[in-house]
N, C-alpha and C positions, 0 to 999 in steps of 0.2 A: 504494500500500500504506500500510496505516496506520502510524502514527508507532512501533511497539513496537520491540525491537532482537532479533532475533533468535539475534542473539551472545549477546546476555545471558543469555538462556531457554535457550540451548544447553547456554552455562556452567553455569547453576543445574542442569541435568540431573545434567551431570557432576561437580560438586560434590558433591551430594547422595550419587551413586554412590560417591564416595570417602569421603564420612563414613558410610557403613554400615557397620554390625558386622563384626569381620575375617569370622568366619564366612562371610560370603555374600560374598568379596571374589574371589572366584573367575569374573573375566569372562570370557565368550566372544565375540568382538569378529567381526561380519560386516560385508563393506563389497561394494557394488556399484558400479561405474560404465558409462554408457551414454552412448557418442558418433558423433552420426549429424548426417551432411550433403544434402543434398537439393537436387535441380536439376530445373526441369519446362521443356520443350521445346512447342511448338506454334505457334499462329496467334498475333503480334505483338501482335495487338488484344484476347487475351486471357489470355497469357500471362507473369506479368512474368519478368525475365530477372536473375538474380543468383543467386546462395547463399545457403543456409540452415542456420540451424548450431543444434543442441539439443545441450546437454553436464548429465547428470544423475547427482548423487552421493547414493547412501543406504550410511546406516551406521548400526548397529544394535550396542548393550552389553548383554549380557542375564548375569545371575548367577542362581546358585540357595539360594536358604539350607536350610536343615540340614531346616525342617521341609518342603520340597519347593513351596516359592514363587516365584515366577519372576519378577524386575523387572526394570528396567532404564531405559533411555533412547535414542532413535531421533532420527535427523536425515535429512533430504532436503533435496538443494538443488539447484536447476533454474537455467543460467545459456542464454538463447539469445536468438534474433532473433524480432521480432515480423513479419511481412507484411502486419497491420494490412487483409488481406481478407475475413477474414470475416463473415457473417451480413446482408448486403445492407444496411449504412448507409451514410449519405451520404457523399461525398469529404472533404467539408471542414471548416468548423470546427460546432459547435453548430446542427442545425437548430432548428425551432421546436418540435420536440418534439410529443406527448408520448418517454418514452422509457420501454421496459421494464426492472421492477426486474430480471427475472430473465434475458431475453437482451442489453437494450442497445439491442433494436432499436429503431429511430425518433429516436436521437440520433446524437452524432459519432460517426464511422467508428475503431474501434477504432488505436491506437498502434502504428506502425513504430518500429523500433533495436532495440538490445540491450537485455536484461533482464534481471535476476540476483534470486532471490528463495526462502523455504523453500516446499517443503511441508510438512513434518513437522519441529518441533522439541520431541520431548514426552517424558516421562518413561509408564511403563506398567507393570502389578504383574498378572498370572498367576496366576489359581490352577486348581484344576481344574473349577469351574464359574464362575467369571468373567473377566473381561477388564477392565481399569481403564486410558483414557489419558487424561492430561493435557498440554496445551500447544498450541502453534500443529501445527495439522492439519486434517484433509476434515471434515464434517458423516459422523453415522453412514451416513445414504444411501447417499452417494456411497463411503465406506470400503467397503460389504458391494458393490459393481457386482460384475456377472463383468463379466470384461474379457477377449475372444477372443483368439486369435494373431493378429497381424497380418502380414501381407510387408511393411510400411513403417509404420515408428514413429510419421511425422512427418504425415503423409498419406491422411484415411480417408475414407470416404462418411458415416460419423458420426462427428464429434464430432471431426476431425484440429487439429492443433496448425496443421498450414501449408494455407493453399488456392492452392494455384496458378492456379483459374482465376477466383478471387473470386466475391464473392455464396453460395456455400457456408452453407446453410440449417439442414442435417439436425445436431442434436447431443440423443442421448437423453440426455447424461450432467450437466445444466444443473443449477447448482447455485444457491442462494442466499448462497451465500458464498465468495469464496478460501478458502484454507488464514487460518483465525484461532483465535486463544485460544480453546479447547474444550474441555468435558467430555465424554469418551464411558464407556458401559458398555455392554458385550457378554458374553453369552453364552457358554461355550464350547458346541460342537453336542454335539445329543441326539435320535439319530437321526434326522442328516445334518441338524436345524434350529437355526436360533440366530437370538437374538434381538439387537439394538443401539439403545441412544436417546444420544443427543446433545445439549447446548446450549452453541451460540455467544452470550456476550452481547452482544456487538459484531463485528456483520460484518465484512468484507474488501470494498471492490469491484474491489480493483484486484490482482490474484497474479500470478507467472509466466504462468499458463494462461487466467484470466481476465480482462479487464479492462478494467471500467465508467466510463462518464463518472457520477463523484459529484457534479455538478451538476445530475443529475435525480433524483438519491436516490440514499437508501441502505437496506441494512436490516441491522435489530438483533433480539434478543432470540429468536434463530432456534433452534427445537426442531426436531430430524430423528429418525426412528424407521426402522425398515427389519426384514424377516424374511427368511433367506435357508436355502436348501436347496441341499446337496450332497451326493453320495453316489451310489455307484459299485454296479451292480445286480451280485453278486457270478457268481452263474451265468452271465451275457451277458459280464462284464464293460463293459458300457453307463454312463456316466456322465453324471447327470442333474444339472442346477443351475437355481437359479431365487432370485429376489428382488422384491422388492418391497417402496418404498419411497415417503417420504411427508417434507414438509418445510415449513415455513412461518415467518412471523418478521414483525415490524415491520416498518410503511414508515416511513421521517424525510423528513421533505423538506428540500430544498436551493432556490440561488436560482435554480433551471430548472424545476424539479419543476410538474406539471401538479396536478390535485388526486388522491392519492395514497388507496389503500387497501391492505388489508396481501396481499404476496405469496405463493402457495404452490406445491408440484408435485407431482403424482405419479407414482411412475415403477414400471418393470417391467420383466424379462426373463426366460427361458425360456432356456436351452441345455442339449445332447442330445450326446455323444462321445463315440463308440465306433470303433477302429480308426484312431487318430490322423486320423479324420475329424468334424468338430463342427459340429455346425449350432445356429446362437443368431438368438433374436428380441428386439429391446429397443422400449419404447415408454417417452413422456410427453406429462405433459397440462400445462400449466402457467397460472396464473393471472399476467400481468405487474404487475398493482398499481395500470393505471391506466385507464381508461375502460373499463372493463369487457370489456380487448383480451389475450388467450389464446396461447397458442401450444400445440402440440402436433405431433408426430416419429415415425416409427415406421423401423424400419432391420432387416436382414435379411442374414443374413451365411452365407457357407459357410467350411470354411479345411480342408486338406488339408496335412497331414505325414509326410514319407515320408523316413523319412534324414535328411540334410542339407536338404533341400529344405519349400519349403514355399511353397504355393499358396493362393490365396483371392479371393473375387467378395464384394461388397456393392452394396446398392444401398437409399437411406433416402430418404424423402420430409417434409417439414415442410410445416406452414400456420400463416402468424404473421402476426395481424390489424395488428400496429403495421410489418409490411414490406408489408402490403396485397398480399400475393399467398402464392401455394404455390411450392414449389422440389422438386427430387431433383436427386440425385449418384448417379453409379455409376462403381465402380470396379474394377479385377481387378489382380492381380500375382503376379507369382513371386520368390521372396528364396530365399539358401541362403546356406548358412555357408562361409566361405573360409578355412582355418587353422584355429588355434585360436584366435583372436578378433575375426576379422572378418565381416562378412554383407552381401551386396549384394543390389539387388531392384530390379524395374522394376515400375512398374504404367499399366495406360491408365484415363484420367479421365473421363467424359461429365457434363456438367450441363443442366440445363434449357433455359439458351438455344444447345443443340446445338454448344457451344465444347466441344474435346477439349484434352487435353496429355498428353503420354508423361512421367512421372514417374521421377527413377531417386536413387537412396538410397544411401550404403552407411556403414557405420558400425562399431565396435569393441563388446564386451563384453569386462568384466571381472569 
């Protein structure tokens, strides 16, 4: 992650908030936390054996001043374990490259331990036809994603935090940057659409969720734009969602870098929910930055809510010319809620080289 402090930018948030007009001194303070642990079971040779721990804090100050304005300032912060399996790179230290600006592939094998880092530390101003955030946070893109329910937080056929059985391919949600200092402007919707553009001047390659060997590059000067539809078919009660989005930015080279051209991606989704049953489709296309080497994802998800309970099947496929091959994952599981703040879930894994692992999860809400 780059050198910025996050504390700082937090501070300044909150600083800010207390030098407003008494008027608008009237906060409303929401706080989330998300703590979930993860174990996957199977064949030795494909499954590694330990815990996994994802611990996630967001909080939110939001006032309103007299003429009906709404600001504030928002923090998220992600502290957990890396597994260092994803996206089919190499074991060891620096291959010879090239390597993607926008998945990694074709360089060192992404970083195992513990990681502590924000998503979100920004200030933000409401009104009734726009949206204003400042500070370290996602590109618009990636802000406007639907993001489906899942049985397991940590664990998915696109795009999961943890791979249990490594080489795990599929991720529609690939971004050009961590969480970094950014401007976003959005929309508020107008019948069920809204619009959001974005610019990072200076990327991230390395976040909690993310994170790149900055020895084959980096990228700067990153615009994201995205259009996204919601809205709920009142007669059916049917609820339809959809986005699509768009991102690009400077290549810098660094002392690995092969010869570099500027990265971009496109992306897109589609989901349908009616009857606490949703079915979503997400796709991207991606340009990596360097030899004229691609990647592109497409993933396919059902998810079933009934009560407590909650059920779901995926299964995504990727082709990424700098891993020299294609991959898919599939996965299924069931989670339900235990108390009032806990939720446990199992799910079974299948990936391409025919390696299975039983996955099992359980975690708190607050």
């Amino acid at each position: 992650m780059r050198s910025y402090s996050g504390a700082i930018l937090f501070s300044a948030v909150f600083i800010g908030c207390a030098a407003a007009p008494a008027h608008s001194q009237n906060f409303e303070f929401s706080n989330e936390v998300d703590l979930d642990v993860l174990v996957a079971v199977g064949d030795a040779d494909s499954v590694r054996e330990g815990v996994q721990a994802d611990f996630r804090l967001r909080s939110e100050a939001e006032a309103v001043t007299q003429a009906g304005l709404r600001w504030g300032g928002a923090l998220a912060l992600a502290v957990r374990t890396r597994d260092g399996r994803r996206g089919l790179q190499a074991e060891g230290g620096p291959s010879s490259g090239p390597a993607g600006l926008v998945t990694g592939l074709g360089g060192s094998k992404g970083g195992e331990g513990e990681v502590i880092g924000l998503e979100r530390a920004e200030v933000f101003i409401r009104s009734t036809l726009f949206e204003i955030y400042a500070g370290v946070g996602p590109s618009a893109a990636l802000r406007e994603r639907i993001r489906p329910p899942s049985t397991l937080r940590l664990a998915s056929a696109d795009g999961g935090l943890i791979d249990p059985l490594g080489g795990a391919l599929v991720d529609t949600g690939v971004t050009l940057s961590a969480p970094a200092p950014q401007l976003t402007v959005r929309t508020r919707r107008l019948a069920g659409f809204a619009l959001a553009a974005s610019l990072t001047p200076s990327g991230d390659a390395c976040g909690p969720d993310r994170c790149l060997d900055v020895r084959y590059g980096e990228v700067d000067q990153i615009a994201s734009a995205a259009v996204s539809f919601d809205r709920r078919v009142p007669s059916s009660r049917t609820r339809w969602s959809a986005m699509a989005g768009f991102e690009a930015g400077r290549a810098v080279a660094a002392p690995l870098s092969a010869a570099l051209d500027d990265p971009w991606i496109v992306t897109a989704q589609l989901a349908r929910e009616t009857g606490g049953v949703m079915l979503s489709v997400s796709g991207v296309h991606a340009f990596e930055g360097v030899a004229d080497a691609e990647y592109s994802a497409i993933s396919a998800k059902v998810s079933i809510e009934t009560g407590d309970w909650l059920m779901d099947a995926e299964i995504g496929r990727a082709d990424a010319d700098l891993a020299g091959r294609d991959g898919w994952t599939a996965q299924t599981g069931v989670s339900r809620f235990v108390g009032d703040r806990g939720v446990a879930g199992a799910a079974i894994r299948l990936q391409t080289n025919a390696a299975a692992a039983l996955v099992f999860e359980a975690g708190l809400r607050f």
